[in-house]
ZAZARO-156343 format. One record per residue (C-alpha): residue number from 1; y, x, z. Coordinates in Angstrom, 1 decimal, padded with zeros to 4 digits. Last residue first. Layout:
  seq       y       x       z
  NUM       Y       X       Z
...
***
This chain:
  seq       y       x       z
  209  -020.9  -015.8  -005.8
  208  -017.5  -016.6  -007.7
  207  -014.4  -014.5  -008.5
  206  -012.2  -015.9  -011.3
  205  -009.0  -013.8  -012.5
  204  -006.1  -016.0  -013.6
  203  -003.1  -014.4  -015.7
  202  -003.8  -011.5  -017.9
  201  -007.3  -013.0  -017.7
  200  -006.3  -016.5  -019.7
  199  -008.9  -019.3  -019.1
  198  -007.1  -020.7  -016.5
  197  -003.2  -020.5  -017.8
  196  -002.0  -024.0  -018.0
  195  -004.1  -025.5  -015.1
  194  -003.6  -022.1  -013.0
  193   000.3  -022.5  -013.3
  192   000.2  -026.4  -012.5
  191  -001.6  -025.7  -009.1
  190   001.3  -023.0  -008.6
  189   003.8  -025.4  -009.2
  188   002.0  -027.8  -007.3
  187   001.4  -025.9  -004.1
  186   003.4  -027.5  -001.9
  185   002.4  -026.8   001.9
  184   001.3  -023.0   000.6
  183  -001.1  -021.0   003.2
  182   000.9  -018.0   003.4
  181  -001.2  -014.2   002.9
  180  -000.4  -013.4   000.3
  179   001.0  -017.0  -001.4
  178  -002.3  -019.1  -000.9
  177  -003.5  -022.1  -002.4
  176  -005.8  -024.5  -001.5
  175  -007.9  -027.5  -003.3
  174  -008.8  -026.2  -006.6
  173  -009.9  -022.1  -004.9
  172  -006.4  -020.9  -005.7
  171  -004.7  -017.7  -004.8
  170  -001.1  -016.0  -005.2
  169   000.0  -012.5  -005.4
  168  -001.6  -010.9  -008.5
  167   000.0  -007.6  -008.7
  166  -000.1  -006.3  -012.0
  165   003.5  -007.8  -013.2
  164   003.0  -007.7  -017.1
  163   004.0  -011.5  -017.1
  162   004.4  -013.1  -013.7
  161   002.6  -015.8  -012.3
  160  -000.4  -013.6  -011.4
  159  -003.2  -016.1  -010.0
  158  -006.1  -014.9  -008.1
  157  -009.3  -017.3  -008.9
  156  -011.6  -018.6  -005.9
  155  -015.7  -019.5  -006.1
  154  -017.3  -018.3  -003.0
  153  -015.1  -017.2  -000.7
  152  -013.3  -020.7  -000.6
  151  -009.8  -020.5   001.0
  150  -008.9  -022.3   004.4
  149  -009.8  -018.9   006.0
  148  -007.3  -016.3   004.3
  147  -008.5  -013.7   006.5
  146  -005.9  -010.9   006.7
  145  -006.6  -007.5   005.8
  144  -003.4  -007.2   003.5
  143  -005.3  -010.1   001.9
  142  -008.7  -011.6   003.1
  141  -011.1  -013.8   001.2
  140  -013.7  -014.9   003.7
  139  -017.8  -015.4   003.8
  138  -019.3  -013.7   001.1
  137  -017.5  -011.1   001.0
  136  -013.5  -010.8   000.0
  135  -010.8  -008.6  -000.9
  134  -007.0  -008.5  -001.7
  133  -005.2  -005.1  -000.8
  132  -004.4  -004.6  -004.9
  131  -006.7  -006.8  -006.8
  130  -010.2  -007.0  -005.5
  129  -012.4  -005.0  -003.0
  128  -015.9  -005.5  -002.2
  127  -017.6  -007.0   000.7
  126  -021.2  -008.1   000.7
  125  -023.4  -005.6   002.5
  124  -019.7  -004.5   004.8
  123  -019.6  -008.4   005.9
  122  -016.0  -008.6   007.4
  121  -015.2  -010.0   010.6
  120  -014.7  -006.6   011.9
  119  -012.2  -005.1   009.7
  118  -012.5  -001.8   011.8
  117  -009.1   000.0   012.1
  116  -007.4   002.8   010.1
  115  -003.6   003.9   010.8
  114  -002.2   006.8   008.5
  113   000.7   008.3   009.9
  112   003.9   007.1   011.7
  111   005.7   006.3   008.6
  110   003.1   003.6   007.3
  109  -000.1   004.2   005.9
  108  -002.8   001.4   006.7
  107  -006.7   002.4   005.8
  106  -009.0  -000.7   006.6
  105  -012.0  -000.5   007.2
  104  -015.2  -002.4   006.4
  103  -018.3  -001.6   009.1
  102  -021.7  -000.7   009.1
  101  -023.3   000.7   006.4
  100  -019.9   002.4   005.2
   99  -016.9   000.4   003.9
   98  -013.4   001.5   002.7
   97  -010.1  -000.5   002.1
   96  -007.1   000.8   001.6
   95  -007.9   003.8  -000.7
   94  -005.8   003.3  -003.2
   93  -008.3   002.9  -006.1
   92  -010.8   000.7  -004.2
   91  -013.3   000.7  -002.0
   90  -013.3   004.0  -000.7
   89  -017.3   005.3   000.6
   88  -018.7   006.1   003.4
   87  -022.7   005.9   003.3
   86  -023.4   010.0   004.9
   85  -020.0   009.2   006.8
   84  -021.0   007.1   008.9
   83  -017.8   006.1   010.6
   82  -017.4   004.7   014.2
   81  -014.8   007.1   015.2
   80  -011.5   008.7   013.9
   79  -009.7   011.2   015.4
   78  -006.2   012.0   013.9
   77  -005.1   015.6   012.2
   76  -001.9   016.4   011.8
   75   000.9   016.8   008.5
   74   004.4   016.8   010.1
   73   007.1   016.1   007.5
   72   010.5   016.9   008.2
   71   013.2   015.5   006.2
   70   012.5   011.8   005.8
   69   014.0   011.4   009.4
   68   010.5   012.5   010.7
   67   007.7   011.6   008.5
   66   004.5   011.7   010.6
   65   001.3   012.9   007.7
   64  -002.3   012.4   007.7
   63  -005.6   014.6   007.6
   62  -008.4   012.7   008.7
   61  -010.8   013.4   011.6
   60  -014.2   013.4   012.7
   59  -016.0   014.7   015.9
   58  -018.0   017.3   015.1
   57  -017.7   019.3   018.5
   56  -016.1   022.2   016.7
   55  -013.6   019.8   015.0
   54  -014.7   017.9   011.9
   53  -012.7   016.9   008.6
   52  -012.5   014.2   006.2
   51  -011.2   013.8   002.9
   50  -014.7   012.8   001.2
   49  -016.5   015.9   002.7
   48  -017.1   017.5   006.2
   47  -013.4   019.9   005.8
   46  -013.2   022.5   008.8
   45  -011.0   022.3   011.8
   44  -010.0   024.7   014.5
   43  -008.2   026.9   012.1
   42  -005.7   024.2   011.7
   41  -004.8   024.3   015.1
   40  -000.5   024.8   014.5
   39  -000.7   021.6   012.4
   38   001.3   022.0   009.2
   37   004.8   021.4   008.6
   36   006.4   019.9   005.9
   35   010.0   020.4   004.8
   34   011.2   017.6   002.9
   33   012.5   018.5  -000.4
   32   015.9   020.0  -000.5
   31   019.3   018.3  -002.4
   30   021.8   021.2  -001.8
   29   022.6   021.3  -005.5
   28   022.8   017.4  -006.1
   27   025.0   017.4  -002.9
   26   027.1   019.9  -005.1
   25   027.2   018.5  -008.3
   24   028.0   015.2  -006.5
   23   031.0   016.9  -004.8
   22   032.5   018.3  -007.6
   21   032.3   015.1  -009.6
   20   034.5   013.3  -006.7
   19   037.0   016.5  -006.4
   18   037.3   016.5  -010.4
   17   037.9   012.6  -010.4
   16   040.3   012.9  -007.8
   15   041.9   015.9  -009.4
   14   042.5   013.2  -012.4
   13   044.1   010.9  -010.4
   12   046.1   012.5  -008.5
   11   047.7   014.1  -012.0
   10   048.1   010.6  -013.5
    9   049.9   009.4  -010.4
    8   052.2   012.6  -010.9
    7   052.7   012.0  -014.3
    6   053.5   008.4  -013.8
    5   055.6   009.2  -011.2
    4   057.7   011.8  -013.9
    3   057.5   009.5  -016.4
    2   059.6   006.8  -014.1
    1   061.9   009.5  -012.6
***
C-alpha cells in the first residue's frame, strides 16, 4: 500500500509538471503584440519636417501614442503651438528637451501620450542639454525640468557614484548637492565622493561658463 501511494504521489506529480509546462508553452504561443491603431483622419495630415505634421490650416502636430491596457495602442495626432519650427531642433539624444528661437521644451512621454510644455524660465540662447534629462543655461541647472535653484549654473560637476552606471544622478557646485532633483541635508558622503574622484570623467563631469 506504501509503494503503491508513493506511485500514485509520484504520478500526480509528474502530470502536474506536464500540465504546468503545457500551459507556459501555450500562453507563450498566444503571446500577441499590441495591436495599434491608427487615427481614422490620417489623410487629413501631411508630414512639415523633423517629426511634425500640419493639418489643412497648418497648425502643427506630433504624432504620439495612448496605450490602453498595454494591448491596444492608439497612435493620434496632438496640437502643438508656439514652435518655430524653421529653428527647432532636439537637444539631446532622447528627445526630452528641444529649443527653437524662442522657447526650451520639454518632451514628457508617459502612457497617456507624449506631453510637451514650454520650459519658461529657461534661456533658449544659452541652454543646452546634459546628461540624461539634466540641463542648464546660464542661469539654472534643471533636472527632469526642474530648477535646481540653490545650485550654481556657472561652474557645477554631475557626480556618478556608481561604476558603469551612465546615469549621473547627483550634483555638486562645493557648497550644495543635489540628488535629482532633492536638495541633500547631509551631503558628506557625496562631498567625500567628488573629493576622491574629481579629476576622474567616468565619475565627475565639470560644466562651467
Amino acid at each position: 500500500m506504501v509503494i503503491e501511494m508513493k506511485n500514485f504521489y509520484r504520478i500526480t506529480i509528474i502530470n502536474l509538471i506536464i500540465f504546468i509546462f503545457s500551459s507556459c508553452l501555450h500562453h507563450t504561443k498566444e503571446k500577441k503584440e499590441p495591436v495599434m491603431v491608427l487615427p481614422p483622419d490620417s489623410a487629413n495630415y501631411t508630414s512639415a519636417g523633423k517629426g511634425f505634421f500640419k493639418d489643412k490650416q497648418g497648425n502643427l502636430y506630433i504624432l504620439t501614442e495612448d496605450v490602453n491596457d498595454f494591448d491596444t495602442t492608439f497612435v493620434f495626432y496632438k496640437k502643438l503651438d508656439s514652435i518655430d519650427l524653421e529653428t527647432f531642433s532636439y537637444q539631446d539624444e532622447n528627445n526630452y528637451y528641444a529649443k527653437d528661437k524662442n522657447h526650451v521644451f520639454v518632451f514628457q512621454p508617459d502612457a497617456c501620450g507624449t506631453n510637451v510644455f514650454i520650459l519658461s524660465e529657461a534661456d533658449p540662447q544659452t541652454f543646452e542639454a546634459l546628461n540624461y534629462r539634466w540641463g542648464r543655461d546660464k542661469n539654472f541647472v534643471y533636472e527632469n525640468a526642474i530648477i535646481l535653484d540653490s545650485l550654481n549654473a556657472k561652474n557645477f560637476w554631475l557626480i556618478n557614484m556608481e561604476k558603469d552606471d551612465p546615469f549621473f544622478d547627483y550634483a555638486y557646485d562645493g557648497k550644495f548637492a543635489y540628488y535629482d532633483y532633492s536638495l541633500l541635508d547631509k551631503p558628506d558622503s557625496v562631498i567625500r565622493f567628488f573629493n576622491k574622484h574629481k579629476s576622474d570623467t567616468a565619475f565627475c563631469k565639470h560644466y562651467k561658463y
